[in-house]
C-alpha positions in Angstrom: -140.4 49.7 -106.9 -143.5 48.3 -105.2 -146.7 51.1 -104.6 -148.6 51.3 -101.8 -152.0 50.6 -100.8 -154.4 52.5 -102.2 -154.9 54.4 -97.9 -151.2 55.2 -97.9 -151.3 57.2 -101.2 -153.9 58.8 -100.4 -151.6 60.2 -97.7 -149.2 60.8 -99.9 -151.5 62.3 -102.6 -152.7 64.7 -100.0 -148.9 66.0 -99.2 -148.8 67.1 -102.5 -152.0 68.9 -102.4 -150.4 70.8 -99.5 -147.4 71.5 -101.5 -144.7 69.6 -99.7 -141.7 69.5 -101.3 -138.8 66.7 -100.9 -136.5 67.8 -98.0 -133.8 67.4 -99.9 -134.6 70.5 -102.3 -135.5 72.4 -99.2 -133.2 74.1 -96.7 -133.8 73.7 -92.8 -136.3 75.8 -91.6 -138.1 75.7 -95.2 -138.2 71.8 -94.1 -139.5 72.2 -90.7 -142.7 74.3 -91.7 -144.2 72.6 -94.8 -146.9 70.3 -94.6 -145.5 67.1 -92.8 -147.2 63.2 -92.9 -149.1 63.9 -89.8 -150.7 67.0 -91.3 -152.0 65.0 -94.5 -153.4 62.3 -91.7 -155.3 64.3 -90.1 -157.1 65.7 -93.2 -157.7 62.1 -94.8 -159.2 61.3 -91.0 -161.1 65.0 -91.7 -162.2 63.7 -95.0 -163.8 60.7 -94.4 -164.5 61.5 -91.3 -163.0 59.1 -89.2 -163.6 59.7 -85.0 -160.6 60.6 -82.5 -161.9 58.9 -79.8 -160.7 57.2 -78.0 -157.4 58.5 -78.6 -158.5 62.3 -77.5 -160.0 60.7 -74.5 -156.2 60.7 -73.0 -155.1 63.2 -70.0 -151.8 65.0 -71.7 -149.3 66.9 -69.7 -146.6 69.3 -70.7 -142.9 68.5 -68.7 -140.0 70.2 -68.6 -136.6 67.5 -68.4 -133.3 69.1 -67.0 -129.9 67.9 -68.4 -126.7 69.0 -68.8 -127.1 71.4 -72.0 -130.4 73.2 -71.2 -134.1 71.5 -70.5 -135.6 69.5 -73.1 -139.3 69.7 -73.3 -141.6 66.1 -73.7 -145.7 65.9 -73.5 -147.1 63.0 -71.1 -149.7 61.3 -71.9 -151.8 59.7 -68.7 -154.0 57.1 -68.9 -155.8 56.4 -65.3 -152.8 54.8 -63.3 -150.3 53.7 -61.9 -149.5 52.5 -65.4 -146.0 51.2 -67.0 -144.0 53.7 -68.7 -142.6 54.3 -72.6 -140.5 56.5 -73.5 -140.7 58.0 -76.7 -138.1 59.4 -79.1 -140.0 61.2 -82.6 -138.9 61.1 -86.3 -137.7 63.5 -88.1 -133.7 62.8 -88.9 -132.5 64.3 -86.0 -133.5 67.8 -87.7 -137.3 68.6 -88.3 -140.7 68.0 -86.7 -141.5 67.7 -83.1 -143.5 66.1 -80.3 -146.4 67.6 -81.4 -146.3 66.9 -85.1 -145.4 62.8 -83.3 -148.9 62.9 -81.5 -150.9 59.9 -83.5 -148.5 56.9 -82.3 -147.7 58.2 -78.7 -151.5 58.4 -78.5 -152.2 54.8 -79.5 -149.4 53.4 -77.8 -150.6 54.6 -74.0 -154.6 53.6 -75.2 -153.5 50.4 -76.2 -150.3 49.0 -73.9 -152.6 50.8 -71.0 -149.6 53.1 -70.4 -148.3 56.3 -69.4 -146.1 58.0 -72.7 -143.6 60.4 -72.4 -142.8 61.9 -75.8 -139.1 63.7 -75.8 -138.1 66.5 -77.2 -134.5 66.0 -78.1 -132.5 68.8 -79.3 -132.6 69.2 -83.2 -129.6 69.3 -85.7 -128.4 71.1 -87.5 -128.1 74.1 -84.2 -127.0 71.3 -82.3 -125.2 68.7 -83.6 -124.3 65.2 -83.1 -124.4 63.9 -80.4 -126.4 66.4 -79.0 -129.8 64.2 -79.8 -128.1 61.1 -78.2 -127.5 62.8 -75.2 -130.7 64.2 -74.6 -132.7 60.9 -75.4 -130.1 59.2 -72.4 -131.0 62.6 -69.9 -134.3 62.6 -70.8 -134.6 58.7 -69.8 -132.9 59.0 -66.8 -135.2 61.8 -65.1 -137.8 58.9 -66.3 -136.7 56.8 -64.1 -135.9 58.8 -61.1 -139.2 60.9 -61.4 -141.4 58.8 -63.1 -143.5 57.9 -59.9 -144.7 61.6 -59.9 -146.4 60.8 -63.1 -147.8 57.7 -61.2 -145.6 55.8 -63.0 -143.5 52.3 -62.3 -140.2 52.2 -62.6 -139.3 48.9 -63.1 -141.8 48.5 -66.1 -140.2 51.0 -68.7 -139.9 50.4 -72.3 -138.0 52.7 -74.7 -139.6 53.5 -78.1 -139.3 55.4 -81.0 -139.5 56.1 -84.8 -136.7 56.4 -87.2 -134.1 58.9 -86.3 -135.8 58.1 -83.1 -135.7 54.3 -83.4 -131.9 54.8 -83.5 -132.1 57.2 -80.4 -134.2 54.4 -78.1 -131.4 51.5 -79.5 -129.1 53.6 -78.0 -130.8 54.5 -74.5 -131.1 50.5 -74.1 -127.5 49.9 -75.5 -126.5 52.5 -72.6 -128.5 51.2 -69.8 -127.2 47.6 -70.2 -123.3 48.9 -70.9 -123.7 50.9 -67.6 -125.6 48.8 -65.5 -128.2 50.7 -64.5 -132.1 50.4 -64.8 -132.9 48.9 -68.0 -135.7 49.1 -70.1 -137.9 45.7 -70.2 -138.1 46.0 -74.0 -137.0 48.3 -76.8 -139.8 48.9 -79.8 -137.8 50.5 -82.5 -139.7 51.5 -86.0 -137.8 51.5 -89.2 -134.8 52.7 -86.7 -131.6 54.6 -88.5 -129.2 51.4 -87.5 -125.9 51.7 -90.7 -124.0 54.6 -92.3 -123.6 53.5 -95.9 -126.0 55.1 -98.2 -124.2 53.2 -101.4 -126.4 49.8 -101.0 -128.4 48.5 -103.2 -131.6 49.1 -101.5 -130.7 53.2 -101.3 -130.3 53.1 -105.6 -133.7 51.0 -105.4 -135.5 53.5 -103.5 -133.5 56.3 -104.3 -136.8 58.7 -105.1 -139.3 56.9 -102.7 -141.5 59.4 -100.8 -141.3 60.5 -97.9 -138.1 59.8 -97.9 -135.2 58.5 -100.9 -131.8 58.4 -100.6 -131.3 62.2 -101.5 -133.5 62.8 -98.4 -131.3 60.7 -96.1 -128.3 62.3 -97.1 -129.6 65.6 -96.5 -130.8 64.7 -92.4 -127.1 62.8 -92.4 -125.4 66.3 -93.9 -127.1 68.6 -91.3 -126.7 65.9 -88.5 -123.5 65.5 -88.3 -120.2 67.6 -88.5 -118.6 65.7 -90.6 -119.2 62.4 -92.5 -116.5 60.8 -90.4 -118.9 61.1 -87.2 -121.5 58.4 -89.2 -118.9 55.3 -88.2 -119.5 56.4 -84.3 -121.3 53.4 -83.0 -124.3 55.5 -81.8 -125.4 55.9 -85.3 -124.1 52.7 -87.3 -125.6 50.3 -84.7 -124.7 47.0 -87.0 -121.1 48.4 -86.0 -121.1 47.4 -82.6 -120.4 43.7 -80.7 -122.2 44.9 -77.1 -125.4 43.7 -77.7 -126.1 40.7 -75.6 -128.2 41.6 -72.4 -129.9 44.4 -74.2 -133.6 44.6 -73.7 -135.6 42.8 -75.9 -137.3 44.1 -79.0 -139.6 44.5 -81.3 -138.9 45.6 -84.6 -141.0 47.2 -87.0 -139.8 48.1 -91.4 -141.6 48.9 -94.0 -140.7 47.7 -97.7 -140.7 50.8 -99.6 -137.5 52.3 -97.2 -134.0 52.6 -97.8 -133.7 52.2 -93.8 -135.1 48.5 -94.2 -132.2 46.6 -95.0 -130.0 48.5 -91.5 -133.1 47.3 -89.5 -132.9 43.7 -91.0 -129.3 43.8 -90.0 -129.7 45.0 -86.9 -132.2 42.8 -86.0 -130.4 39.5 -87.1 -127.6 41.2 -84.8 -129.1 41.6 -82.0 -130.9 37.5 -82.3 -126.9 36.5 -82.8 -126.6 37.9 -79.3 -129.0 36.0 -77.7 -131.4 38.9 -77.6 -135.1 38.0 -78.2 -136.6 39.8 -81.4 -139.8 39.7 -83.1 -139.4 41.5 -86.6 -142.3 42.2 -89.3 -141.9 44.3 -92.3 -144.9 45.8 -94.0 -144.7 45.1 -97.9 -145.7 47.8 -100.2 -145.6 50.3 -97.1 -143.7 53.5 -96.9 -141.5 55.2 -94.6 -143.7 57.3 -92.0 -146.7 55.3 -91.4 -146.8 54.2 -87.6 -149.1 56.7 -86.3 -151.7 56.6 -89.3 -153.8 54.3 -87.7 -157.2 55.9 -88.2 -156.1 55.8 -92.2 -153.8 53.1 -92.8 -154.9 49.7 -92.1 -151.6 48.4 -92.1 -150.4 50.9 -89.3 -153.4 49.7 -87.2 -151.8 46.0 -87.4 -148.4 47.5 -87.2 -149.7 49.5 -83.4 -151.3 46.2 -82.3 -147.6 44.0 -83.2 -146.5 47.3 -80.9 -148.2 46.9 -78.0 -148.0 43.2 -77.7 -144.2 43.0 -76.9 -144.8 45.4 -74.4 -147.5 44.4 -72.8 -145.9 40.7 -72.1 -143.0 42.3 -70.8 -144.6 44.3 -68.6 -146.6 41.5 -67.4 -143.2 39.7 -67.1 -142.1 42.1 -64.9 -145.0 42.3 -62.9 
């Protein structure tokens, strides 16, 4: 198995020094208050020390977003506007961390697509389960797009984004708008996005005991996600299942070597090119899973955040 570079472990030496343990010898709510990969970040920024700025020179805003099962909560954050719009889906499986523990790439992204972020709040597994997330991530766009002009927003320049388990969530919010012909998001930016169901392949046995997350992990968020394994095959979650993915907005993918999710994005990339959908894929070799917002660390999650933003930024000039 490939190791990474030398700014990534010490990321991932540092979770150890705060005792994190693998989520998969953990139960819920002994996962969702250890030390997470944000955490260990911040003190290798602390240690070195690296500046905030200008990422702490952003305006933030706490929202409220109705839908149908109860209000979902999502910080804003506001460069000077009117600016385009993302919305942002977090990490975290479906079950643990937050928008607060998911500040670091929301942050770069409005500094440096010069937009306005909202970071969602979906509902967490395992209280609520599938499809609870998905339905929140499509509620939580739509008030976007009918409100977003109080957060001196534009409407017709949104892009959906998101990390992961919320990667997977922002495929879907795009597969949705085009299937129901409403407003569509101008481009999708999905990082190592959750796209397949079958954690048998190869690349799972490979990087069965990566860290932060190995197969074992997986099967632990997929165990507290869903109600039963038969749920995995529903099309929201094995996105290389589906054949409705030509008109979807384009994309721009972003995988990491050392991640059994890599080979689902690969997939689900070559998918969505097959449909005459315009992708621009890059995988980071000897990267881990959980490195987008690590910026001010990582030098390879400062080149993935500028890849980020430059999809983006020609779309919304496109749509301009």
């Amino acid at each position: 198995m490939a190791k990474p570079p030398s700014e990534k472990q010490a990321v991932l030496n540092n979770l150890g020094a705060l005792d994190a343990k693998p989520f998969s010898t953990l139960v819920v709510p002994e996962a969702r208050t250890q030390a997470s990969q944000a955490d260990t970040a911040n003190a290798v920024q602390w240690e070195k020390p690296i500046s905030s700025n200008p990422e702490a020179q952003l305006t933030t805003k706490d929202i409220v977003i109705p839908s149908k099962a109860g209000t979902l909560a999502a910080h804003v954050y506001i460069p000077r506007g009117p600016f385009p719009v993302v919305v942002y889906y977090h990490g975290g499986g479906w079950v643990v961390t937050d928008i607060n523990v998911y500040d670091g790439a929301p942050r770069a992204l409005s500094i440096g697509a010069k937009t306005i972020v909202v970071s969602v709040e979906y509902r967490h597994a395992s209280e609520h389960k599938f499809p609870a997330a998905h339905e929140g991530a499509w509620a939580a766009y739509a008030w976007v797009v009918e409100n977003v002009h109080e957060l001196n927003g534009n409407s017709d320049r949104i892009i959906v984004a998101g990390e992961s388990a919320g990667g997977n969530l922002a495929a879907n919010v795009a597969l949705m708008a085009n299937t129901m012909k409403t407003t569509q998001p101008v481009h999708q930016l999905l990082v190592y996005p959750v796209a397949g169901n079958d954690m048998k392949t190869p690349s799972y046995k490979e990087i069965a005991n990566a860290k932060p997350l190995g197969k074992a992990d997986m099967e632990w968020f997929v165990k507290n996600t869903v109600s039963s394994m038969d749920e995995t095959k529903d099309s929201r979650i094995n996105l290389n299942g589906r054949s409705d993915l030509a008109g979807v907005a384009p994309a721009t993918i972003i995988l990491v070597q050392i991640d059994p999710l890599r080979p689902d994005g690969e997939i689900y990339a070559g998918k969505l090119k097959d449909a005459g959908v315009a992708v621009d894929l890059k995988t980071f070799n000897s990267i881990t899973h959980e490195f987008f917002g690590m910026g001010k660390v990582v030098p390879e999650a400062k080149q993935a955040l500028d890849l980020a933003v430059a999809g983006p930024a020609t779309a919304f000039a496109k749509a301009k």
